[in-house]
N, C-alpha and C positions, 0 to 999 in steps of 0.2 A: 602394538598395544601391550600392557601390563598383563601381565599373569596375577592370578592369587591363590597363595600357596597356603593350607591348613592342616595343624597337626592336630586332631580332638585325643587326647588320652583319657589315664583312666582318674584324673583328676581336675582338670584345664587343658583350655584349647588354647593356640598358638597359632599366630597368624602372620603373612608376609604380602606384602606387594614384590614381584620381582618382575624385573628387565634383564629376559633372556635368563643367564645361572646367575644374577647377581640381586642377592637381595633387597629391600628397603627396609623401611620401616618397620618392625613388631608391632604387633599386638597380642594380647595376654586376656584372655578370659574364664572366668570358675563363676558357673552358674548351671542352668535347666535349660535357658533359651538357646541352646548354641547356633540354632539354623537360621533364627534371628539374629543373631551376630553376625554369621558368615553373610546373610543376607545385607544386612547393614554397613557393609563395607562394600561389599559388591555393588551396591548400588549408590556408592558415592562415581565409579568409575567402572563402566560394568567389563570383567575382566575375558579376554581371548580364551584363557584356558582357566577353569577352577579346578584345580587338583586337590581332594580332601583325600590326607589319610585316617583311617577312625578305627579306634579299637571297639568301638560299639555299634551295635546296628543301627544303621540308620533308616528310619521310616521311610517305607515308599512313596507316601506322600510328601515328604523333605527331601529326597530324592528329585522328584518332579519341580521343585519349589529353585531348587538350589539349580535344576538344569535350566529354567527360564532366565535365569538371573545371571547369564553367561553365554560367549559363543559355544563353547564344548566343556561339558564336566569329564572331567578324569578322578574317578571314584576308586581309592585300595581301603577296601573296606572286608570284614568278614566273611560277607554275602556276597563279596563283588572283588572278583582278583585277576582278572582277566589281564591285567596291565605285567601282572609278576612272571607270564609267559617270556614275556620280553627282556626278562631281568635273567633269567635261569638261577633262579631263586627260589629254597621251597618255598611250599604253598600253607607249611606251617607253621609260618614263618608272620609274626604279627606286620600290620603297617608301619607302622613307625623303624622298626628292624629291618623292613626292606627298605625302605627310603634313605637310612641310615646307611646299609652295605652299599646300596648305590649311589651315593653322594662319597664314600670312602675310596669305591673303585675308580669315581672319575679325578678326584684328589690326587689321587698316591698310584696312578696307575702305574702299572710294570713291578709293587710292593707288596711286600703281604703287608696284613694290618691286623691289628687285635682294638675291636669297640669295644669299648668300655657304657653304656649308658646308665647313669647314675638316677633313676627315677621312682616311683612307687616300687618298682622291679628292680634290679640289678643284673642287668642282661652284658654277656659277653660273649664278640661274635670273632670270628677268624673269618679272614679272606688270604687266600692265596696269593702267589709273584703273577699266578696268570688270570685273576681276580673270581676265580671260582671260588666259592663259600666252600667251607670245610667243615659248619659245623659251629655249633653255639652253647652256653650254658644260662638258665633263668635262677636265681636266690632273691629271698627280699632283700628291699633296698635298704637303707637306711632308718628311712623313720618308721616304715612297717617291722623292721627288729624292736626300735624303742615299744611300737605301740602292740605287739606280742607278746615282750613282757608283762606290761602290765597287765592287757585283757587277760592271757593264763594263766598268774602270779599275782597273788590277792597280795604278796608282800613287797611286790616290787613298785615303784613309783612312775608315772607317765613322764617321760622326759624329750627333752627335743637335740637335735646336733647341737654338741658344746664347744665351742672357740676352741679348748684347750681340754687336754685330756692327760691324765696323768700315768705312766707306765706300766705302774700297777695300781689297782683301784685300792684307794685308804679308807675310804668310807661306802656306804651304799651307793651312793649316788654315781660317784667317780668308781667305783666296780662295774656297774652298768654303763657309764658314759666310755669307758675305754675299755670294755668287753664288747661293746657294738662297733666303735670306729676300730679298734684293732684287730676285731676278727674281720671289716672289710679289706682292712690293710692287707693282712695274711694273704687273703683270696687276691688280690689285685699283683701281691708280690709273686706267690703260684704262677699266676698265670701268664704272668712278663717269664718266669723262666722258661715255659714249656716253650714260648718262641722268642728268643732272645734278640734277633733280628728281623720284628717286624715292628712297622711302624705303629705308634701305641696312640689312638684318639680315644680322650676322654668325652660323654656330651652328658646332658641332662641335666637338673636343677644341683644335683650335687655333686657336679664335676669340678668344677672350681675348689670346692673346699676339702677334694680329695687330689685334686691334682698339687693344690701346697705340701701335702705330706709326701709325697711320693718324688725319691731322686733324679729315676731312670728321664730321659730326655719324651717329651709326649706331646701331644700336639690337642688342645682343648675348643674344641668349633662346638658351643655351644647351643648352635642352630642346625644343627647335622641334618636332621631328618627336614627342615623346611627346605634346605639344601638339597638334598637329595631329589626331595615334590619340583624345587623350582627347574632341575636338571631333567627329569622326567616330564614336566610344563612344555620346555624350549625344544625338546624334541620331539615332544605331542603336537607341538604347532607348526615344526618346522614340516 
């Protein structure tokens, strides 16, 4: 029977049917209801194992909601991390960033790796050749730079990622468009040099349009962390 695997972040939730570690289908939600969502899919096919990971708490009564609506919930949640014992991963370590190093360890095992995930946050993780964590870095992401300007600079403009950016900024706007994508740049270049030979995964909504700038060779799995749930799913069930 099908898994179904859930990322809730801190802005949409993201959803998968999977068979065994291998994905299907997406789904994508930004809303209030999300336990009606996950419900709503669960009960087109109701799933062996529900794996949610959630940066937010989840209600104990959605807790109980989302366990009926399945053979076995598997819950990495703030409140609920009893799963991370088995990963030797800390424990302050958010869900989506576990799900992430354990979808990287099973990938690339025997490599180190540097994640990159490009999301509300701009989280970067290290894994070791014998897949032990080493250690992480949290800055805002991208569009939380654009939108800090603006909220704490009455003179600066609300802007969003721009196609194009120019080397040095000529006007306002292109000073703030390539002072936010190139101070990411800078960090992303940093941090390839600190380990030159590890495998480099970009994921999150803004990996794509930062993996086009960047030369060094990188490997872009934009579904990392359902990846990681569906891998933690198949051997929850196994």
């Amino acid at each position: 029977m099908a898994n179904l695997v859930v990322d809730i972040g801190n802005t949409a939730l993201k959803a998968a049917w999977a068979e065994g570690v291998t994905l299907g289908k997406t789904f994508r939600y930004q809303g209030e209801r999300m336990t009606d969502f996950i419900l709503s899919l669960a009960g087109r096919n109701r799933p062996d194992v529900l794996a949610v990971a959630s940066s937010r708490e989840i209600a104990p009564s959605d807790i109980q909601r989302l366990k009926a609506s399945c053979g076995h919930l598997m819950l990495v949640s703030p409140s609920c991390k009893d799963v991370y014992g088995e990963g030797d991963i800390p424990h302050y370590l958010s869900p989506d960033r576990f799900a992430s190093i354990y979808a990287a360890r099973y990938l690339f095992k025997g490599k180190g790796c540097t994640i990159f995930d490009f999301g509300t946050t701009l989280t970067v993780d290290f894994v070791d050749a014998d897949g032990k964590y080493s250690g992480g870095n949290i800055s805002p992401g991208c569009r939380t730079r654009f939108k800090s300007l603006n909220r704490y600079s009455k003179s600066l403009p609300l802007l969003d990622t721009p196609d194009h950016i120019e080397e040095r900024g000529t006007s306002l706007v292109s000073s703030v468009e390539s002072g936010v994508v190139s101070g990411i740049m800078f960090e992303i270049q940093g941090y390839l040099a600190l380990y030159p030979g590890n495998i480099v995964i970009f994921t999150g909504g803004d990996a794509i349009y930062f993996a086009k700038r960047v030369k060094n060779a990188i490997f872009v799995v934009c579904n990392l962390v359902l990846m990681g749930l569906a891998i933690l799913a198949d051997e929850y069930a196994g």
